[in-house]
C-alpha positions as CSV (number, residue, x, y, z in Angstrom):
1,X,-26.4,-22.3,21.3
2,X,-23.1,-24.7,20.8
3,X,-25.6,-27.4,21.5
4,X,-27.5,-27.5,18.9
5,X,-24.6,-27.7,16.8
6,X,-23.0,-30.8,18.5
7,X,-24.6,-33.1,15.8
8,X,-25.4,-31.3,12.7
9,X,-22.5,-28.4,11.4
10,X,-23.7,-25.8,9.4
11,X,-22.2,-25.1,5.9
12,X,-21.2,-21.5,6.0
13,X,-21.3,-19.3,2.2
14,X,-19.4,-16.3,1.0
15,X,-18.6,-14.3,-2.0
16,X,-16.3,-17.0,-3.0
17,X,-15.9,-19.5,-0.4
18,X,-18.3,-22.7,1.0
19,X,-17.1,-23.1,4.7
20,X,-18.4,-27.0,5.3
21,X,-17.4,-30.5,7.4
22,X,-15.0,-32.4,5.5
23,X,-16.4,-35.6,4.6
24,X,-14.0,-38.8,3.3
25,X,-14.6,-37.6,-0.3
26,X,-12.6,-34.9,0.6
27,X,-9.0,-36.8,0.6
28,X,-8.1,-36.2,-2.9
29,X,-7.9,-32.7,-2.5
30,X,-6.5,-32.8,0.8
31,X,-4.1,-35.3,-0.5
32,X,-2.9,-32.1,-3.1
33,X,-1.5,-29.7,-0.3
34,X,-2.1,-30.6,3.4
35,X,1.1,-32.4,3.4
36,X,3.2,-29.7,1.9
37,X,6.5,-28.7,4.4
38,X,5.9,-25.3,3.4
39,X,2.1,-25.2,5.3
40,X,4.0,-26.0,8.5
41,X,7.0,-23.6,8.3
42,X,5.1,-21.6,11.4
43,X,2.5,-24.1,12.2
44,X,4.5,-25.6,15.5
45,X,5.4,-29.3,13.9
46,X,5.8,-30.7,10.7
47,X,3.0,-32.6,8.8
48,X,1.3,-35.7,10.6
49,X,1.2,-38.8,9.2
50,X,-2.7,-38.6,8.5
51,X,-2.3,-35.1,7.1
52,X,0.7,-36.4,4.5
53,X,-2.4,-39.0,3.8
54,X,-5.6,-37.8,4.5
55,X,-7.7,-41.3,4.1
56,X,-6.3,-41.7,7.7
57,X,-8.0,-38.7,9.0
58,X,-11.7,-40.0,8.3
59,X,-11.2,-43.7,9.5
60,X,-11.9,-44.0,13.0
61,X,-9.0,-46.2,14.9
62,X,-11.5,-47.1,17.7
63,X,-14.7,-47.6,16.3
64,X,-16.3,-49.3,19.6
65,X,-15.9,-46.2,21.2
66,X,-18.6,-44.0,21.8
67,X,-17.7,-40.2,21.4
68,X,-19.3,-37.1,23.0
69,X,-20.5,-35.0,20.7
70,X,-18.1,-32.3,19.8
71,X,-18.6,-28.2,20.1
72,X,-15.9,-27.5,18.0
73,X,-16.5,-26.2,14.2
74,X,-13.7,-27.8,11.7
75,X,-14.6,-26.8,8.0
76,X,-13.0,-27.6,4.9
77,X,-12.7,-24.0,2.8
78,X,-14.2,-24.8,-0.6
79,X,-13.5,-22.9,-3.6
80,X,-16.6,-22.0,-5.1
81,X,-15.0,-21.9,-8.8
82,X,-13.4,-25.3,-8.7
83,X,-15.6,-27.1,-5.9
84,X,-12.0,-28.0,-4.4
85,X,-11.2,-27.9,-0.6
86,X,-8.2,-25.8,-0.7
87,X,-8.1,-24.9,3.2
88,X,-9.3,-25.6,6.3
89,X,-10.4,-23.5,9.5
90,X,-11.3,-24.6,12.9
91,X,-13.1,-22.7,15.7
92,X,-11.7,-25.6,18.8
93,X,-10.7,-26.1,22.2
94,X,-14.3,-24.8,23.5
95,X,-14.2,-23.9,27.3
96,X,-16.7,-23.6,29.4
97,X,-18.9,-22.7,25.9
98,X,-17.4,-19.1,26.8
99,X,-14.0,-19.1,24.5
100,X,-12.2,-21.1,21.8
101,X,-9.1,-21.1,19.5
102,X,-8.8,-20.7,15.6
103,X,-6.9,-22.1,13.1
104,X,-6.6,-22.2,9.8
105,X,-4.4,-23.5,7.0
106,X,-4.2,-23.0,3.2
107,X,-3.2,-24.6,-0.3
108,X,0.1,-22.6,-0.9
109,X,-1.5,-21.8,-4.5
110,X,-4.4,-19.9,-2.9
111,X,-2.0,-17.7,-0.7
112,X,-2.0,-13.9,-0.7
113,X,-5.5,-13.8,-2.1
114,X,-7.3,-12.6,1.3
115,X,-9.0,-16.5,1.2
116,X,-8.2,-16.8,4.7
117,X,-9.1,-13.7,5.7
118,X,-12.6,-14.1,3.9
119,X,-13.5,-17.4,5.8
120,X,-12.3,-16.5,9.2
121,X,-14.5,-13.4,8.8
122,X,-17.5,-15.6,8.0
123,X,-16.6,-18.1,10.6
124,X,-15.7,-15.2,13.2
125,X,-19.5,-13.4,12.3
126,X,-21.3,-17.1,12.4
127,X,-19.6,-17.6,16.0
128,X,-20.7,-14.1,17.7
129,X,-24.2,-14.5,15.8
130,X,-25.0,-18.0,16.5
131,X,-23.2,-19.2,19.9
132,X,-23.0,-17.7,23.1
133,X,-19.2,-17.9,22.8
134,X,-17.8,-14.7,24.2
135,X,-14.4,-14.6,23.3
136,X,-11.7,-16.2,20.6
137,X,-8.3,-16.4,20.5
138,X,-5.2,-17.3,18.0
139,X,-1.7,-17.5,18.7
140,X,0.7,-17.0,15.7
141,X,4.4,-17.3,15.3
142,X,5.7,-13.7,15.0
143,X,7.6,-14.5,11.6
144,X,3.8,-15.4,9.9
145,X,3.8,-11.9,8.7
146,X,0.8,-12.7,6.6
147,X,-1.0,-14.7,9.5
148,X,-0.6,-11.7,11.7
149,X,-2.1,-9.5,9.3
150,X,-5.4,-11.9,8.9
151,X,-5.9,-11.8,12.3
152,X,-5.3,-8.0,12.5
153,X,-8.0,-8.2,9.5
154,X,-10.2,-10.1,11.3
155,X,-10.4,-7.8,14.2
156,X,-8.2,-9.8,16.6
157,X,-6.2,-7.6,19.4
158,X,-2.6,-8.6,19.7
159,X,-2.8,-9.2,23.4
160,X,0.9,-9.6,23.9
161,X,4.1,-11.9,22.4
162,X,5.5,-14.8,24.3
163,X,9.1,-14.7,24.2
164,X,10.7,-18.2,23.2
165,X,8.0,-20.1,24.4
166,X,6.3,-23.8,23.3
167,X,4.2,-23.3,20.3
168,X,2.7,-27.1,20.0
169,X,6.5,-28.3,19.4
170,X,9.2,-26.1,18.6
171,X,10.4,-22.9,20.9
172,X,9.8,-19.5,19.2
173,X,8.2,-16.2,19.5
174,X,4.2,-16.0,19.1
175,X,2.1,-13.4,19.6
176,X,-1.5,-14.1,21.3
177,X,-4.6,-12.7,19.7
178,X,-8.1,-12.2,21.1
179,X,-11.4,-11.4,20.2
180,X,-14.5,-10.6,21.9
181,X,-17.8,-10.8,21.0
182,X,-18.0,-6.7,22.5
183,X,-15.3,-5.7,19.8
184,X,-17.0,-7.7,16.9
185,X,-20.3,-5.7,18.2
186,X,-18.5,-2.4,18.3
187,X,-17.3,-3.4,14.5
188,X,-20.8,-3.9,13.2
189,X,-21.9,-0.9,14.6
């Protein structure tokens, strides 16, 4: 159930790859690539100012707030050999604890080495297993060749391609992905 995940994450393990909550410690390596120009080519916008300097992203602005607890997963993607967070993927959005979005980004260094595709796999497999989400979806900008082909990977349906539309900021061509929890069953199978 998402619920019992509000508080407590789970770390998630693969051949090669921790799946786990960022923590502050994390910066340095974030500081290394999450404010590359090159991670945001297709990404909708360019790098935010706490992503060009991750310390931001782990100080809360409003402390004396009091949050809700959040259903969404966001993991930093580890690399066993090093111990380094070289990505991150994010199952978000939740609705109705019946469907969310991914998203994932990667250290350019670590590209075209099916990393990605390894995680989301895990993440995808944790999600059906574990939750009673039903469905997930991705949207990708139709020139993310490699993107496309993760998702494609992953099991994701190309559901259709939104012709010039808003992608967070900039007007291009996406293509929307799903993924139920029937077609990661029949894949199992």
């Amino acid at each position: 159930m998402l619920k019992d995940y509000e508080q407590n994450k789970p770390s998630l393990e693969t051949e090669r790859l921790t799946l786990r909550p960022l923590t502050a410690e994390d910066a340095p390596d974030l500081k290394e690539w999450l404010g590359l120009d090159e991670i945001y080519t297709y990404w909708g916008r360019k790098a935010s100012k706490g992503e060009r300097d991750p310390e931001l992203l782990f100080i809360d602005a409003r402390p004396w707030v009091k949050r809700k607890p959040s259903q969404d997963f966001n993991w930093g993607i580890v690399w066993k050999e090093s111990g380094k967070v070289i990505g991150m993927l994010a199952i978000f959005d939740v609705q109705n604890q019946r469907m969310a979005s991914v998203g994932y980004r990667l250290h350019p260094a670590y590209w075209r080495q099916g990393i990605v595709t390894e995680a989301l796999r895990r993440a995808v497999d944790f999600v059906f297993s574990e939750t009673e989400l039903q469905r997930l979806e991705a949207t990708a900008d139709i020139r993310n060749v490699a993107s496309l082909r993760v998702l494609e990977k992953c099991g994701f349906i190309r559901e259709g391609t939104v012709r010039q539309g808003k992608m967070v900021s900039v007007y291009c061509d996406y293509a929307i992905f799903g993924l139920l929890r029937s077609d990661w069953e029949e894949g199992k199978a």
